[in-house]
N, CA, C and O of each residue as an XYZ file, in Angstrom:
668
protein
N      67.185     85.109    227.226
C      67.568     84.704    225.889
C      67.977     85.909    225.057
O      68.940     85.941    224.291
N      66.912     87.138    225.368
C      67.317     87.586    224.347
C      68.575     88.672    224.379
O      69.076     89.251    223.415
N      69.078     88.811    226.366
C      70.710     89.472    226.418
C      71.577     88.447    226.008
O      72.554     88.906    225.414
N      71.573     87.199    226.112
C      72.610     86.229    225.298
C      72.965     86.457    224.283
O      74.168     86.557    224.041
N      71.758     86.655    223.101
C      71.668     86.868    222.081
C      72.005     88.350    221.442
O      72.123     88.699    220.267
N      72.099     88.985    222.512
C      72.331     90.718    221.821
C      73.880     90.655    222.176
O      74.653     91.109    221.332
N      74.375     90.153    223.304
C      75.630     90.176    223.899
C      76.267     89.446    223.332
O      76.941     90.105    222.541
N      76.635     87.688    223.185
C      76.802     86.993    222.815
C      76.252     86.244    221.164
O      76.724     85.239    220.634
N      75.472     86.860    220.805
C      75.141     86.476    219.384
C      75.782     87.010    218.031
O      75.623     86.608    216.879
N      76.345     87.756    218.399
C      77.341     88.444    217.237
C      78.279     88.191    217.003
O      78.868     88.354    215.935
N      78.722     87.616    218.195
C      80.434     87.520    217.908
C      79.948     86.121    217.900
O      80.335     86.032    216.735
N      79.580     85.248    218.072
C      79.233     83.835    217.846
C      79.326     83.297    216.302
O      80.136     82.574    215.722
N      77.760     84.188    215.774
C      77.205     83.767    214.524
C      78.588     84.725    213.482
O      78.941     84.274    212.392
N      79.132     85.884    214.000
C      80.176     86.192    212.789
C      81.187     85.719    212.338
O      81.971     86.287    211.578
N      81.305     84.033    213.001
C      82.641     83.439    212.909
C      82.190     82.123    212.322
O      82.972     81.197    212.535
N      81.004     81.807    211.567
C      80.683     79.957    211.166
C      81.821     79.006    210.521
O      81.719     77.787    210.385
N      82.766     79.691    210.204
C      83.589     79.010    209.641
C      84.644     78.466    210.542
O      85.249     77.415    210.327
N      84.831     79.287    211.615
C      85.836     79.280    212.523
C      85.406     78.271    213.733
O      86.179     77.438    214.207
N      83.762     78.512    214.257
C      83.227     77.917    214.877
C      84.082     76.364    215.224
O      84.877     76.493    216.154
N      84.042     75.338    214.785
C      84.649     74.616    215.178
C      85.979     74.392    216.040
O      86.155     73.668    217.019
N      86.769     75.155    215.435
C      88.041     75.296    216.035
C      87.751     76.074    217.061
O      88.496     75.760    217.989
N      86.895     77.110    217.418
C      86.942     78.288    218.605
C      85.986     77.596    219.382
O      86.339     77.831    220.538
N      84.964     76.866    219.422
C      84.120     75.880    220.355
C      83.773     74.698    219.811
O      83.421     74.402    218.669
N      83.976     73.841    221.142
C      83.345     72.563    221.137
C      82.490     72.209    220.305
O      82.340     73.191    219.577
N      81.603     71.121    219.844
C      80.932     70.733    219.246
C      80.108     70.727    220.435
O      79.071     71.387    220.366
N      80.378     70.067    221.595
C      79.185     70.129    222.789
C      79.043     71.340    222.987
O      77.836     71.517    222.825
N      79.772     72.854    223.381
C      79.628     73.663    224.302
C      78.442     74.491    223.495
O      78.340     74.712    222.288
N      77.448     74.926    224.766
C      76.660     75.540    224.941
C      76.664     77.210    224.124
O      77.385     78.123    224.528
N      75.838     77.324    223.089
C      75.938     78.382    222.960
C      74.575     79.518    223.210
O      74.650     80.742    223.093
N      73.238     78.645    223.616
C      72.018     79.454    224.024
C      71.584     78.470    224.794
O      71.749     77.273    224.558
N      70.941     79.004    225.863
C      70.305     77.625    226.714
C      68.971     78.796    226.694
O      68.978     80.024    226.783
N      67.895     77.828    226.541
C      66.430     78.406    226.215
C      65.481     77.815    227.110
O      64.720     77.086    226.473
N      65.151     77.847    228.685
C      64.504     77.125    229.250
C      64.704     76.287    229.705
O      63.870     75.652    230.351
N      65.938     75.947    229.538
C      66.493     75.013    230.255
C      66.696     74.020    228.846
O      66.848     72.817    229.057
N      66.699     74.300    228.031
C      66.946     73.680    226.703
C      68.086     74.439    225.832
O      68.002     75.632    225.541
N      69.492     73.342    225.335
C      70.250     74.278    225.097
C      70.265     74.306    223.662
O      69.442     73.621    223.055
N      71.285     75.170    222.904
C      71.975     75.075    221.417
C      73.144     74.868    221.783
O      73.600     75.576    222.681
N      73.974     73.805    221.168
C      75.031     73.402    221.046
C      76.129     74.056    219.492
O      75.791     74.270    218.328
N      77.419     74.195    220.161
C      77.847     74.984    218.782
C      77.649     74.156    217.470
O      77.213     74.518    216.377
N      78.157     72.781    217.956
C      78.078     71.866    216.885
C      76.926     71.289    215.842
O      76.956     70.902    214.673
N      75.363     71.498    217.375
C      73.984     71.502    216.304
C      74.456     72.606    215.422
O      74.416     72.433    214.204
N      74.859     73.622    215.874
C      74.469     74.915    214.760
C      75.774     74.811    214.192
O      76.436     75.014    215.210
N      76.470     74.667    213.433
C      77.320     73.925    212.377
C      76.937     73.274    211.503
O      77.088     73.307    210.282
N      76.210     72.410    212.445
C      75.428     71.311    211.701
C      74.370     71.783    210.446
O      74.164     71.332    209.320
N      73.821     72.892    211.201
C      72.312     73.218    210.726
C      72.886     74.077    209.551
O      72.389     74.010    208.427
N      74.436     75.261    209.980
C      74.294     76.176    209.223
C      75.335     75.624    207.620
O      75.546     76.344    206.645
N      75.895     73.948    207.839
C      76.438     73.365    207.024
C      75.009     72.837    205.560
O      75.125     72.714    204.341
N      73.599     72.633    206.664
C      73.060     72.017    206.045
C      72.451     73.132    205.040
O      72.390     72.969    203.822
N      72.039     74.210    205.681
C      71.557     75.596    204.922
C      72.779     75.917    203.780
O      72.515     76.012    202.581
N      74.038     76.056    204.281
C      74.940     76.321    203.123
C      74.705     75.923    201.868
O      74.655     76.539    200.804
N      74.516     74.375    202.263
C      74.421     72.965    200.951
C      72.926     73.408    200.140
O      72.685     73.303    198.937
N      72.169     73.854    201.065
C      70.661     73.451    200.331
C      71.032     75.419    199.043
O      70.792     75.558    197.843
N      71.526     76.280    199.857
C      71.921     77.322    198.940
C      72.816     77.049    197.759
O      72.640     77.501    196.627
N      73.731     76.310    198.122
C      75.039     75.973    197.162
C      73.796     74.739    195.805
O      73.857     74.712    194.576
N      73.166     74.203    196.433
C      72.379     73.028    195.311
C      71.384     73.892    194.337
O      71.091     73.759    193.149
N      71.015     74.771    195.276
C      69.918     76.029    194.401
C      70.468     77.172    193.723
O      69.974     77.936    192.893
N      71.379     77.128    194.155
C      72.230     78.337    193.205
C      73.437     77.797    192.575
O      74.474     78.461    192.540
N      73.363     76.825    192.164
C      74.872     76.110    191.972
C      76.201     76.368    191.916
O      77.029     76.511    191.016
N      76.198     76.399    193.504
C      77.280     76.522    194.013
C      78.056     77.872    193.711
O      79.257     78.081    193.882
N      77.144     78.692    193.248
C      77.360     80.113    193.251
C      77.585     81.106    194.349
O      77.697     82.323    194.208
N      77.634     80.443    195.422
C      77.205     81.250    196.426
C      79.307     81.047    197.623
O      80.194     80.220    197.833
N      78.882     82.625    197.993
C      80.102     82.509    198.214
C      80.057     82.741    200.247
O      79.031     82.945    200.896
N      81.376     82.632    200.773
C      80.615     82.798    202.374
C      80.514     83.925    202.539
O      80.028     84.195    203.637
N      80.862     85.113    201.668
C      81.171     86.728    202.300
C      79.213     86.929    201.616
O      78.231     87.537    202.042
N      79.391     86.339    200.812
C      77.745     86.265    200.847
C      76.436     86.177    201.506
O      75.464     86.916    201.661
N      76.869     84.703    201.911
C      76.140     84.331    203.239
C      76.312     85.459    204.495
O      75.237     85.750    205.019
N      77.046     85.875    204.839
C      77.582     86.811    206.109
C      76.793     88.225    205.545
O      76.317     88.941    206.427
N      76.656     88.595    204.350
C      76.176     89.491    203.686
C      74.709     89.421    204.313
O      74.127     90.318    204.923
N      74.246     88.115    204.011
C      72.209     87.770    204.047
C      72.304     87.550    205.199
O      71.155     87.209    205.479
N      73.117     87.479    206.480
C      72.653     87.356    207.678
C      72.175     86.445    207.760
O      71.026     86.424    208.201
N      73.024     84.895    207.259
C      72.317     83.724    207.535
C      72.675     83.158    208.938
O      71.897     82.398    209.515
N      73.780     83.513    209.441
C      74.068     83.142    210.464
C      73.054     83.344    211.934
O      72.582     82.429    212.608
N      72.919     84.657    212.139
C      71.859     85.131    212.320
C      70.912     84.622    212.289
O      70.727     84.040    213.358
N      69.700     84.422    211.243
C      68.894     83.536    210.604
C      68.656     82.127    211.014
O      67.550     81.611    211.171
N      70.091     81.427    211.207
C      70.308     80.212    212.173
C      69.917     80.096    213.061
O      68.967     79.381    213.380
N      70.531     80.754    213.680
C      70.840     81.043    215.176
C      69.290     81.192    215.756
O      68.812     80.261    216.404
N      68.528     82.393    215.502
C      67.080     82.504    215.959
C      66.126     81.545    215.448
O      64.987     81.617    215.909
N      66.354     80.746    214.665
C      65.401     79.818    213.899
C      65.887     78.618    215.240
O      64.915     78.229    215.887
N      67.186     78.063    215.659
C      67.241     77.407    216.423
C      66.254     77.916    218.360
O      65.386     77.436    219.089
N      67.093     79.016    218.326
C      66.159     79.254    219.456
C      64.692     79.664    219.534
O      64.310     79.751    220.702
N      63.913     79.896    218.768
C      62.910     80.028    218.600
C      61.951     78.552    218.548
O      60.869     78.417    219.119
N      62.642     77.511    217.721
C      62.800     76.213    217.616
C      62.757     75.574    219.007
O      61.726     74.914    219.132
N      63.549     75.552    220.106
C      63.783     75.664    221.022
C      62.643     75.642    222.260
O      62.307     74.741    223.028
N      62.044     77.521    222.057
C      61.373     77.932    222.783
C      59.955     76.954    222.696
O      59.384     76.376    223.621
N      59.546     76.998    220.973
C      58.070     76.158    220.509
C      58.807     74.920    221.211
O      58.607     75.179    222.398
N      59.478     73.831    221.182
C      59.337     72.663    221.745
C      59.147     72.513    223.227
O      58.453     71.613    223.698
N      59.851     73.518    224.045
C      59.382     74.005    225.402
C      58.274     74.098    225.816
O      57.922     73.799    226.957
N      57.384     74.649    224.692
C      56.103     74.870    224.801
C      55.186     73.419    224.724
O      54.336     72.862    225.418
N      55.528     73.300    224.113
C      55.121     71.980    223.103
C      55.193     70.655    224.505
O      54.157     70.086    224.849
N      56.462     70.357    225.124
C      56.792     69.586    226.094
C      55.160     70.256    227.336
O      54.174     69.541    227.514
N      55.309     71.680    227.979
C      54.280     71.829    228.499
C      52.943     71.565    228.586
O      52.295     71.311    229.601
N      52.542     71.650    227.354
C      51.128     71.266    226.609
C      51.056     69.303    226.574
O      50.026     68.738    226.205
N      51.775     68.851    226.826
C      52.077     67.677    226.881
C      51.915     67.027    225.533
O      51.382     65.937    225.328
N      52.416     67.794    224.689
C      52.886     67.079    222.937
C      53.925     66.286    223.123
O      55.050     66.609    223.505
N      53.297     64.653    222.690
C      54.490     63.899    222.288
C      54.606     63.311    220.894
O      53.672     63.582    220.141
N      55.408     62.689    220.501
C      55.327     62.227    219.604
C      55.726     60.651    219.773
O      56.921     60.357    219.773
N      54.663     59.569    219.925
C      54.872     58.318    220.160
C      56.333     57.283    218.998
O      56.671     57.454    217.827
N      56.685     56.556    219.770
C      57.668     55.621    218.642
C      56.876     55.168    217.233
O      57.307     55.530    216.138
N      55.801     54.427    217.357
C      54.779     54.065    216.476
C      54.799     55.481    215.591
O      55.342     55.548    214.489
N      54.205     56.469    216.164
C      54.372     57.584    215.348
C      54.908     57.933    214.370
O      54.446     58.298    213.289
N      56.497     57.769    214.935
C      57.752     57.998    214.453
C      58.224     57.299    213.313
O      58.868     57.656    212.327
N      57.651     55.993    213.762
C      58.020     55.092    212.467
C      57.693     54.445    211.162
O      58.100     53.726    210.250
N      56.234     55.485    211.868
C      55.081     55.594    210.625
C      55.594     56.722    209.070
O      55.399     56.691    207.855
N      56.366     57.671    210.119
C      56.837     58.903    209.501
C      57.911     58.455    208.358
O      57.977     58.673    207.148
N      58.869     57.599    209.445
C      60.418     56.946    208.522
C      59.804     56.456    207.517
O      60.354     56.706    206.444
N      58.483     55.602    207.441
C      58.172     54.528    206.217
C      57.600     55.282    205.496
O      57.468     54.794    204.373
N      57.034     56.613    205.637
C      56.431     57.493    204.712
C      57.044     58.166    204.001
O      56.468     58.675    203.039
N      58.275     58.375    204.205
C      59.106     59.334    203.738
C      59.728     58.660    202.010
O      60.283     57.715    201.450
N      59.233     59.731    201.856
C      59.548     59.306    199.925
C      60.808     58.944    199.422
O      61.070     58.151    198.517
N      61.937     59.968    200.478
C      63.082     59.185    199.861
C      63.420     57.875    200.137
O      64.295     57.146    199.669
N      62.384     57.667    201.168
C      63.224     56.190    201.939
C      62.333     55.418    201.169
O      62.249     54.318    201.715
N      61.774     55.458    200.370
C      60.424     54.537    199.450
C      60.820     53.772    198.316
O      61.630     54.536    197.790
N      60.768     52.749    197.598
C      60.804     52.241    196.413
C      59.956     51.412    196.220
O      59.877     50.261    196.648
N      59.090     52.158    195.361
C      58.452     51.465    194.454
C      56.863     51.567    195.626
O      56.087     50.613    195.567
N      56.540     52.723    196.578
C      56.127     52.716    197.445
C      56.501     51.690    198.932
O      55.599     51.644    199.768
N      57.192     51.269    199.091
C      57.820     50.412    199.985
C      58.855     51.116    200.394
O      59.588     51.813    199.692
N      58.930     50.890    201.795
C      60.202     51.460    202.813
C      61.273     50.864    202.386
O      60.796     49.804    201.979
N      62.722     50.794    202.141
C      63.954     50.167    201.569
C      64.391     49.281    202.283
O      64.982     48.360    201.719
N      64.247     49.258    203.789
C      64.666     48.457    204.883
C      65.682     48.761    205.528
O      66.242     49.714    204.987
N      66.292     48.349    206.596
C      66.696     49.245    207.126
C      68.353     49.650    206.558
O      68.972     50.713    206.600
N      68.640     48.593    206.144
C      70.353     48.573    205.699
C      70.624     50.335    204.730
O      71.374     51.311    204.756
N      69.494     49.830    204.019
C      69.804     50.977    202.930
C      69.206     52.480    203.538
O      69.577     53.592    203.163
N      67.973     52.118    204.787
C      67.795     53.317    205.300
C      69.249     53.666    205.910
O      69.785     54.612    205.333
N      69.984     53.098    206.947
C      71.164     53.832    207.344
C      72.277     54.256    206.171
O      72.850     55.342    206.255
N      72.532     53.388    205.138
C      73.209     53.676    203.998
C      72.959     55.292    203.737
O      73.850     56.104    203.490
N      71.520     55.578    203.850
C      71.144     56.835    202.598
C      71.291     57.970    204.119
O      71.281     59.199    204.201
N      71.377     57.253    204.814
C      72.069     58.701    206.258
C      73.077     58.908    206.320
O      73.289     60.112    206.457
N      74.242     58.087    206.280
C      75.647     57.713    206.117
C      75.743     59.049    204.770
O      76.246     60.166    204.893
N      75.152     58.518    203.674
C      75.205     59.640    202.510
C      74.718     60.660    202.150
O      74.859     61.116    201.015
N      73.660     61.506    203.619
C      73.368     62.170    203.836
C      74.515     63.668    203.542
O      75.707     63.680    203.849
N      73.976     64.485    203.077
C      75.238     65.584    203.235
C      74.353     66.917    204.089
O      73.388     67.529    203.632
N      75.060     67.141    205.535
C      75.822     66.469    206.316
C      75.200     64.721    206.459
O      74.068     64.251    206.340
N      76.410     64.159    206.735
C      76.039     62.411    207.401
C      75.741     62.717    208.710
O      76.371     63.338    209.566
N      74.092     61.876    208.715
C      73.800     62.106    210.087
C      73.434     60.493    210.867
O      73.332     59.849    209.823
N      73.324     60.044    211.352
C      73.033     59.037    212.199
C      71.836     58.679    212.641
O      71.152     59.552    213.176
N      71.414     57.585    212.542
C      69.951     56.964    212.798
C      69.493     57.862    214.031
O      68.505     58.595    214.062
N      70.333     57.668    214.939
C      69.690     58.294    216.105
C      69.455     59.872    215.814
O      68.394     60.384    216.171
N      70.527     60.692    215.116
C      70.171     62.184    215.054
C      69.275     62.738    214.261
O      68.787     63.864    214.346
N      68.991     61.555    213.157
C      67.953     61.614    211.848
C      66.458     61.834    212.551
O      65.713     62.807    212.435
N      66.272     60.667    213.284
C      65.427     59.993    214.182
C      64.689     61.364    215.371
O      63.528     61.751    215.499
N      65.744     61.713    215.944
C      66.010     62.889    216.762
C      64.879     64.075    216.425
O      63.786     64.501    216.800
N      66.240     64.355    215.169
C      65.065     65.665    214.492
C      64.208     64.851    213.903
O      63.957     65.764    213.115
N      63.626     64.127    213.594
C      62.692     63.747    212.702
C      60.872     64.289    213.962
O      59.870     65.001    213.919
N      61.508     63.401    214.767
C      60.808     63.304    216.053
C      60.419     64.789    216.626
O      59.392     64.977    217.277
N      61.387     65.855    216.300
C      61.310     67.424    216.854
C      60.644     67.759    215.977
O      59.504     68.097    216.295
N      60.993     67.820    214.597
C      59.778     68.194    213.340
C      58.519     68.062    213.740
O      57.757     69.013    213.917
N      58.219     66.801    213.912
C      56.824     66.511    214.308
C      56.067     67.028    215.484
O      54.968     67.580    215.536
N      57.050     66.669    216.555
C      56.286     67.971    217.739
C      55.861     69.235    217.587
O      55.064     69.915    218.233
N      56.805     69.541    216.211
C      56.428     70.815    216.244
C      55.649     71.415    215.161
O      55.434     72.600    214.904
N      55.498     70.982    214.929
C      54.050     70.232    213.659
C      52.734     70.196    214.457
O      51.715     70.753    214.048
N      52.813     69.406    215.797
C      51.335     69.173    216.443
C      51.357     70.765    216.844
O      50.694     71.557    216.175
N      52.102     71.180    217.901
C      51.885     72.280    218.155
C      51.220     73.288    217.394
O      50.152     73.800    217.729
N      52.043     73.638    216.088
C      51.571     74.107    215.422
C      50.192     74.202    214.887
O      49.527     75.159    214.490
N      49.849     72.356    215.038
C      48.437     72.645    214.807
C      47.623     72.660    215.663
O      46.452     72.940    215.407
N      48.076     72.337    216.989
C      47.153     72.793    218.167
C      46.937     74.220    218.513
O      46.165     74.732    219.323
N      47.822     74.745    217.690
C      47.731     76.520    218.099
C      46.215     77.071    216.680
O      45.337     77.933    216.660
N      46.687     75.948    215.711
C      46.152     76.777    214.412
C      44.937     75.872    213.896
O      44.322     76.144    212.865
N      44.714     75.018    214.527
C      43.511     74.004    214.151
C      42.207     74.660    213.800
O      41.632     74.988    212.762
N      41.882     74.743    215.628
C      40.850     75.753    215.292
C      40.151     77.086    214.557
O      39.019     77.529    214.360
N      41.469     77.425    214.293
C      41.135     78.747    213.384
C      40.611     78.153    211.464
O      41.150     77.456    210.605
N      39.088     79.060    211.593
C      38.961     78.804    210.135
C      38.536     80.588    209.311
O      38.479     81.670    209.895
N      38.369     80.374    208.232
C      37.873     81.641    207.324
C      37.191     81.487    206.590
O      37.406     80.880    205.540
N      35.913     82.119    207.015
C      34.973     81.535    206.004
C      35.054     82.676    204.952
O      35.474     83.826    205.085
N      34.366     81.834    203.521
C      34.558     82.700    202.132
C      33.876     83.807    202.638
O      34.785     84.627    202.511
N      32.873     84.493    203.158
C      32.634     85.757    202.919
C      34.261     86.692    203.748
O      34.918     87.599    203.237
N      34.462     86.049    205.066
C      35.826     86.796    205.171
C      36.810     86.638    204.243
O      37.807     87.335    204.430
N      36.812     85.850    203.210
C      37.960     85.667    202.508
C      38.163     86.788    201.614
O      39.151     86.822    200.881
């Protein structure tokens, strides 16, 4: 991973804008264990980071900027690192059941009114108007990876406590 990434990670992540036109949306740009990054996830991801900067800084933010903070970069290892923990995560035999999953969708505040889930019409509606628009299944997808990697997380960090005199 990490000669891909010294070899191939520069000239990758220094082009996000171009990305589309110079690779596929499928083609492979890190395979991590047999788990890959696709150019188009990371488009995806580094469209969604753009937006959440552009909403917090209103829209102040420019791309020679971004290329400036090394967000691309930033992407890029947050995906494979991402990656590696779910690898892990799959080993340890973390799943995340459907029931699970759909406990999560009905919890989720935006999807709520009035404490009540919206149903489903308006749940796909508010994905459709998602910025990026993502799709039940890709919503679903990551929703489902979040959470794996959530248990992990707390299977690594559960046990650990601090008591006040160490504090």
């Amino acid at each position: 991973v990490l000669t891909l990434v010294a070899f191939y990670g520069t000239d990758f992540v220094n082009t996000p804008t171009t990305l589309a036109g110079a690779a596929s949306p499928g083609e492979v740009v890190a395979e991590i264990d047999g788990r890959s990054v696709t150019a188009g996830e990371f488009q995806r991801r580094y469209l969604t980071q753009v937006q959440q900067y552009q909403t917090a800084y209103g829209g102040n933010i420019s791309e020679q900027l971004l290329r400036q903070l090394g967000i691309e970069n930033q992407i890029l290892q947050q995906m494979i690192d991402e990656q590696a923990a779910l690898s892990e995560a799959e080993r340890q035999g973390i799943r995340v059941s459907d029931e699970e999953l759909a406990q999560q969708i009905f919890a989720t505040p935006s999807l709520q009114e009035n404490g009540v889930f919206v149903g489903e019409a308006r749940y796909e509606q508010a994905l459709r108007n998602a910025r990026p628009p993502m799709t039940k299944g890709d919503f679903e997808a990551s929703l489902r990876r979040d959470m794996m990697l959530d248990k992990l997380r707390a299977a690594l960090t559960d046990w650990m406590a601090v008591s006040d005199a160490e504090l």
